[in-house]
C-alpha positions as CSV (number, residue, x, y, z in Angstrom):
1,X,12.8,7.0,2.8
2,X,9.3,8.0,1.6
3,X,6.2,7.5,3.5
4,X,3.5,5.7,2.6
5,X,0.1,7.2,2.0
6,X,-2.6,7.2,4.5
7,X,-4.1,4.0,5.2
8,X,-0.9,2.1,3.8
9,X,1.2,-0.3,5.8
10,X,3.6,-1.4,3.9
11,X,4.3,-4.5,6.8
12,X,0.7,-5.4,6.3
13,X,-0.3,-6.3,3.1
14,X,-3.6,-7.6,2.6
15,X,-4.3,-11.3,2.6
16,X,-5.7,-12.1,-0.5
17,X,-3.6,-12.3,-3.8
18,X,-4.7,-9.1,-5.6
19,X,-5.3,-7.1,-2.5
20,X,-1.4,-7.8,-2.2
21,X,-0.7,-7.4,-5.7
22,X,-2.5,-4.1,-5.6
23,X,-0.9,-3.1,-1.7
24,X,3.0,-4.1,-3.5
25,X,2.3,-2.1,-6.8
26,X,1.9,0.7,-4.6
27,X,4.7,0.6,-2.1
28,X,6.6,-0.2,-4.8
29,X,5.8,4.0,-6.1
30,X,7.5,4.8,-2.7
31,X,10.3,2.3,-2.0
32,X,10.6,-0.6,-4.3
33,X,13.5,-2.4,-1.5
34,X,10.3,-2.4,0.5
35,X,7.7,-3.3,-1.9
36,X,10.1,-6.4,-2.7
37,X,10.2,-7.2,1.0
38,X,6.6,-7.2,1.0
39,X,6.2,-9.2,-1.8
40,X,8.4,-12.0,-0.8
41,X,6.6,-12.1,2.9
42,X,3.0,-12.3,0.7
43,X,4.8,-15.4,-1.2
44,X,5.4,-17.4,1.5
45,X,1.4,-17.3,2.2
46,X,0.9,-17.4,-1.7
47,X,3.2,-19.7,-2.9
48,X,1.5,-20.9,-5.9
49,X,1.2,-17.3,-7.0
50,X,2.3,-16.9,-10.3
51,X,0.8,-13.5,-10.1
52,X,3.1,-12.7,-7.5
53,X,6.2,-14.4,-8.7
54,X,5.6,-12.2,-11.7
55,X,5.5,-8.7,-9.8
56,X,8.4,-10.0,-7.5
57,X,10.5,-10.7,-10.8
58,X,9.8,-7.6,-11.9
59,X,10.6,-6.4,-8.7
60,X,13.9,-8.0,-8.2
61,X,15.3,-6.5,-11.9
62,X,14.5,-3.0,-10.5
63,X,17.0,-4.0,-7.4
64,X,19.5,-4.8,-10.5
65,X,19.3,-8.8,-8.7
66,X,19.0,-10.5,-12.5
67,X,19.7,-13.7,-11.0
68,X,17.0,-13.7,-8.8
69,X,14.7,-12.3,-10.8
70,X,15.3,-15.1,-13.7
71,X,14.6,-17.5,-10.8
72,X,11.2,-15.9,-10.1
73,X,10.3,-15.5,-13.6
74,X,11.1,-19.1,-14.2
75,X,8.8,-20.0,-11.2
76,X,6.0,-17.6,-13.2
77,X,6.2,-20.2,-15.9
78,X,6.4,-23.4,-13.8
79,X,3.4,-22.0,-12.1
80,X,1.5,-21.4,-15.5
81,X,2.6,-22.1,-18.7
82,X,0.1,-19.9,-20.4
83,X,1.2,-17.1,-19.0
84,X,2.7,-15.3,-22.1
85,X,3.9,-12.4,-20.3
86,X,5.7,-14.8,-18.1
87,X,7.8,-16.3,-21.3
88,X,8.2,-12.6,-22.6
89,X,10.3,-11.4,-19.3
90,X,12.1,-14.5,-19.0
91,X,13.4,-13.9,-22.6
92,X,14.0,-10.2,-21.8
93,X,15.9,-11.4,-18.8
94,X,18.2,-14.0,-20.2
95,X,19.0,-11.6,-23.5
96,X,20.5,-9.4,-21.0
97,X,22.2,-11.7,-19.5
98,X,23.7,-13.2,-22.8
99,X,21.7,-16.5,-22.9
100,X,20.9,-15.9,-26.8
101,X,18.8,-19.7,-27.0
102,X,17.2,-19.0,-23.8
103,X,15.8,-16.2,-24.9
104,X,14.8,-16.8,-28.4
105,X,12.7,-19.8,-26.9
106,X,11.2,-17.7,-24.3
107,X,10.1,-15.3,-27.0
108,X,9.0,-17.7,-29.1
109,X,6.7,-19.2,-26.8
110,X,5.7,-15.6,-25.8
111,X,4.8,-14.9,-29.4
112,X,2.6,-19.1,-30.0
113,X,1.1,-18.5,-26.8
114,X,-0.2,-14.6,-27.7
115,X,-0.8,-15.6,-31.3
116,X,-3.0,-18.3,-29.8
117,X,-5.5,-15.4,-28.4
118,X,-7.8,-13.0,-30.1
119,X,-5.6,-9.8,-30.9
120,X,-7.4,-7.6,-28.9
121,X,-7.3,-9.7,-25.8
122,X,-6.2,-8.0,-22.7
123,X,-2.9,-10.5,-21.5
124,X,-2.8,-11.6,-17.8
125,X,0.2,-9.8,-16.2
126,X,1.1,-7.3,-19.4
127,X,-0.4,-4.4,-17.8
128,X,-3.2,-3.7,-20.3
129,X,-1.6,-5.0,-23.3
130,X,-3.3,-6.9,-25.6
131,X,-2.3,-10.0,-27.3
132,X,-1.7,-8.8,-30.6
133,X,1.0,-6.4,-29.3
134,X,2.9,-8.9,-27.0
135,X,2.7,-11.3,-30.1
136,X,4.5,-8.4,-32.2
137,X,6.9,-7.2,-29.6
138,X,8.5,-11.0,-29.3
139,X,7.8,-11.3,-32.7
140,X,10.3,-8.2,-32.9
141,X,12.6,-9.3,-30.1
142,X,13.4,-12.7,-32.2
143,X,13.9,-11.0,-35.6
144,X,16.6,-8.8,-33.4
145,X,18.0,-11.6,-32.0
146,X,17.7,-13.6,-35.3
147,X,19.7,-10.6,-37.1
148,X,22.9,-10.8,-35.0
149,X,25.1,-13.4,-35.6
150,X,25.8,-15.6,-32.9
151,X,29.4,-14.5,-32.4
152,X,28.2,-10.9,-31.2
153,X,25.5,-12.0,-29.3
């Protein structure tokens, strides 16, 4: 197992929500069982975290647990139903796991809540992307979906 840098416990993350988003992202470099560990003992003090239900999803599809990590990214959305990167990996999610409906309306809200923003908006959660290009990935993602008739989906 790799070691954490200097200064980095990866059994003590910090208490407040993006001192722990920050502490996960980076155990996660090292050892993302780990950084999932620590992510799920931060949301038990953060429950209401979509932030943190967001990175656990993310998280969770890394460990190849799809299941799970629908189940958090469904919790991102309860949380906050603005959250367009929340509707964008839910629909990434459930097209890999066949749900064809589930994931054209995740994109679609993905794409009416990005639309909704200035283009060059940064989007909570997308890791610097701005809200014109979320808008055009699920944009993309539907027409792909769209194009495939339902039989080979």
């Amino acid at each position: 197992p790799a070691v954490p840098p200097r200064g980095l416990d990866a059994s003590r993350p910090a208490e407040d929500i993006p001192g722990c988003v920050r502490h996960i992202s980076a155990v996660a470099n090292l050892d993302i069982e780990q950084a999932e560990t620590a992510c799920s003992a931060a949301l038990v003090r953060h429950p209401f975290s979509a932030e943190l239900y967001y990175l656990w999803a993310l998280l969770l599809l890394g460990l190849e647990r799809a299941t799970e990590a629908e189940e958090a990214a469904r919790r991102v959305i309860y949380l906050d139903r603005t959250l367009a990167a929340g509707h964008f990996l839910l629909g990434s999610i459930l097209q890999q796991a066949g749900d064809r409906p589930g994931a054209q309306r995740a994109y679609r809200n993905a794409r009416q809540l990005a639309s909704a923003r200035p283009p060059g908006e940064d989007v909570p959660l997308a890791d610097g992307e701005t809200a014109g290009q979320l808008a055009e990935r699920a944009a993309r993602q539907l027409a792909r979906l769209n194009a495939v008739p339902e039989a080979l989906s």
